[in-house]
C-alpha positions in Angstrom: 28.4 -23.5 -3.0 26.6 -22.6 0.2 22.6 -22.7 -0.1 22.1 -19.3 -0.5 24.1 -18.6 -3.6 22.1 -21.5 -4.9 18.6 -19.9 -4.1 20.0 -16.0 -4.8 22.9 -16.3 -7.0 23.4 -13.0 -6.9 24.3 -13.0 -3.0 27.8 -13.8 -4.4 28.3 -10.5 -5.2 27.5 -8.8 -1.5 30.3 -8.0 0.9 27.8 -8.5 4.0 24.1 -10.0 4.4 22.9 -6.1 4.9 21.6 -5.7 1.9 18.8 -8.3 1.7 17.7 -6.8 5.0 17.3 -2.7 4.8 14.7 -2.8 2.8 12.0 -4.9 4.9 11.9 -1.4 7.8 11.8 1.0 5.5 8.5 -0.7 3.8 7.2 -1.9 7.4 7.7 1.8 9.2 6.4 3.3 5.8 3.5 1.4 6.0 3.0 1.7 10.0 2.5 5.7 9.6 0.2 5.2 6.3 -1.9 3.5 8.2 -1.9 5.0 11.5 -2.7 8.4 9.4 -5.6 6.3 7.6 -6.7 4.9 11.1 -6.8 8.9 12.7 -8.5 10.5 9.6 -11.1 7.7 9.5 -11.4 7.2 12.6 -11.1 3.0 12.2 -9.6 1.0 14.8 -8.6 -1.8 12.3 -6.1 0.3 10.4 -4.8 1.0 14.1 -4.1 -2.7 14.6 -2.5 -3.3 11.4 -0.3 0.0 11.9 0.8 -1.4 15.2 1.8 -5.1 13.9 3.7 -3.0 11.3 5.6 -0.6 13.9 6.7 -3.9 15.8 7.4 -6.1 12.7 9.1 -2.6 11.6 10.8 -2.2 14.9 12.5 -5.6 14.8 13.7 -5.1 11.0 15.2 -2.2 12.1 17.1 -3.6 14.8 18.1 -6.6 12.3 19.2 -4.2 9.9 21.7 -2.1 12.1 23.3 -5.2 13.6 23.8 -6.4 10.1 24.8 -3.1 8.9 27.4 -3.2 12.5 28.5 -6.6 11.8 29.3 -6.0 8.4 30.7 -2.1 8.6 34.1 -3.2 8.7 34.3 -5.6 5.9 32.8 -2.9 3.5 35.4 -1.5 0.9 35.3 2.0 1.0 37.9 4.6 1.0 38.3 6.7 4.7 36.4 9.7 2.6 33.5 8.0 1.8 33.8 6.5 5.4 34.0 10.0 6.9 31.2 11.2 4.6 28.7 8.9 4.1 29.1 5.8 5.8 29.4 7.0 9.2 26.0 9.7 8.4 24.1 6.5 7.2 24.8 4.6 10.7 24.3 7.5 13.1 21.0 8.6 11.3 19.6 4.2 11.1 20.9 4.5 15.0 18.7 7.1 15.4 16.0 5.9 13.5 16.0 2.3 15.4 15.9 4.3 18.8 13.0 6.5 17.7 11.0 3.4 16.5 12.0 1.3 19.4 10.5 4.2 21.6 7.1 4.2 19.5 6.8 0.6 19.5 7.3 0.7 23.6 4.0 3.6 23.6 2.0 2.2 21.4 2.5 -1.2 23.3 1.6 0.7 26.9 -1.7 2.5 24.9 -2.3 -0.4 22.4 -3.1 0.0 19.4 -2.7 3.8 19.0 -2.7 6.5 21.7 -5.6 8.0 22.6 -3.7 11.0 24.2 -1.3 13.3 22.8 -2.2 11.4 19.4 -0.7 13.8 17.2 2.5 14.0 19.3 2.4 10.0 18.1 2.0 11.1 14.6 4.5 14.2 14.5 7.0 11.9 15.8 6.2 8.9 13.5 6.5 11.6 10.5 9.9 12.5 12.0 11.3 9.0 12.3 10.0 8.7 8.1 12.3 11.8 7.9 15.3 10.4 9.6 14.9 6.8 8.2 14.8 8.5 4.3 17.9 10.8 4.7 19.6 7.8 6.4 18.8 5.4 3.5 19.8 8.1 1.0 23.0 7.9 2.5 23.0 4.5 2.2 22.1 4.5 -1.3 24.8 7.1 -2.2 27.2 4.5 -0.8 26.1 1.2 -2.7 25.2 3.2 -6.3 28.1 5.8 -6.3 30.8 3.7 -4.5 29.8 0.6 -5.1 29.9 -0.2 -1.4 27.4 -3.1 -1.5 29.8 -5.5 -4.2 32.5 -6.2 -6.3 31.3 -4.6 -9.4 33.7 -2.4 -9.9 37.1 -1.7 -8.7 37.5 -0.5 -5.0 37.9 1.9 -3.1 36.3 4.6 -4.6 37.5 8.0 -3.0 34.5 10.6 -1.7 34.2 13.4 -5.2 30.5 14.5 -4.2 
C-alpha cells in the first residue's frame, strides 16, 4: 500500500490527486482580498504584507490545482453531459481565475506590497477574481457531490439531469 493511503486512507477512494489540492487557493486568494481590504480601510501596511504572501502562496496553489485538475481531467468518470455541462465550465472559469491571479501577483510584485496607484482598480479586480474563483468551484462542487466525480462511491457515469 503506497504511503499515502497509509497516512490518508481515504486517498484510495480519489480518481486523481486534485482533490487534496483545490482547497489551499481558494482559502489563500480568500484570505489575500480579506486582508488587502483590512490593509486599505485601516490603512496598515502589515496586513498589506501578509495579503501579498497570501496572493503569491495563492497564486502558486492555483497553478498546482489546474495542472492537477489537467492531469487528472481525463481519468475522471463522468458521462459527455456532465462533461459538456460542468466539467468543461469548472476548467475554463479555474483557467481564468489562475490568469487573473497570476496577473495580480505580477502587480503587486512590481508595486510591492500593495499599489499605491489605481488601488481600487487592484481591489475591484481582486473582488472579481473571488467571483470567478467561487462560480468555478461551484461547478466543481456540482461535479464531485451530484456526480460523484471525485470517487468510486457510487456507480458511474452519472448522466447531466440539472
Amino acid at each position: 500500500m503506497p504511503m499515502l493511503e497509509i497516512i490518508l486512507p481515504g486517498v484510495q477512494h480519489f480518481q486523481n490527486i486534485h482533490p487534496l489540492v483545490v482547497h489551499f487557493p481558494i482559502a489563500f486568494l480568500a484570505g489575500a482580498a480579506l486582508f488587502y481590504f483590512l490593509s486599505w480601510v485601516l490603512r496598515n501596511e502589515t496586513f498589506a504584507t501578509t495579503a501579498f504572501l497570501l496572493l503569491i502562496l495563492g497564486t502558486l496553489a492555483a497553478g498546482a490545482a489546474v495542472a492537477t485538475g489537467l492531469y487528472g481531467e481525463e481519468g475522471v468518470m463522468v458521462s459527455r453531459s456532465v462533461r459538456e455541462n460542468l466539467l468543461e465550465h469548472h476548467e475554463a472559469l479555474m483557467l481564468a481565475t489562475l490568469g487573473v491571479s497570476f496577473g495580480l501577483a505580477i502587480w503587486a510584485v512590481m508595486a510591492k506590497p500593495f499599489p499605491k496607484k489605481k488601488r481600487l482598480l487592484f481591489l475591484f479586480v481582486l473582488l472579481v477574481l473571488l467571483g470567478i474563483m467561487t462560480i468555478g468551484a461551484d461547478y466543481g462542487a456540482r461535479m464531485v457531490y451530484d456526480y460523484n466525480a471525485g470517487g468510486d462511491a457510487c456507480s458511474q457515469p452519472i448522466d447531466f439531469t440539472r
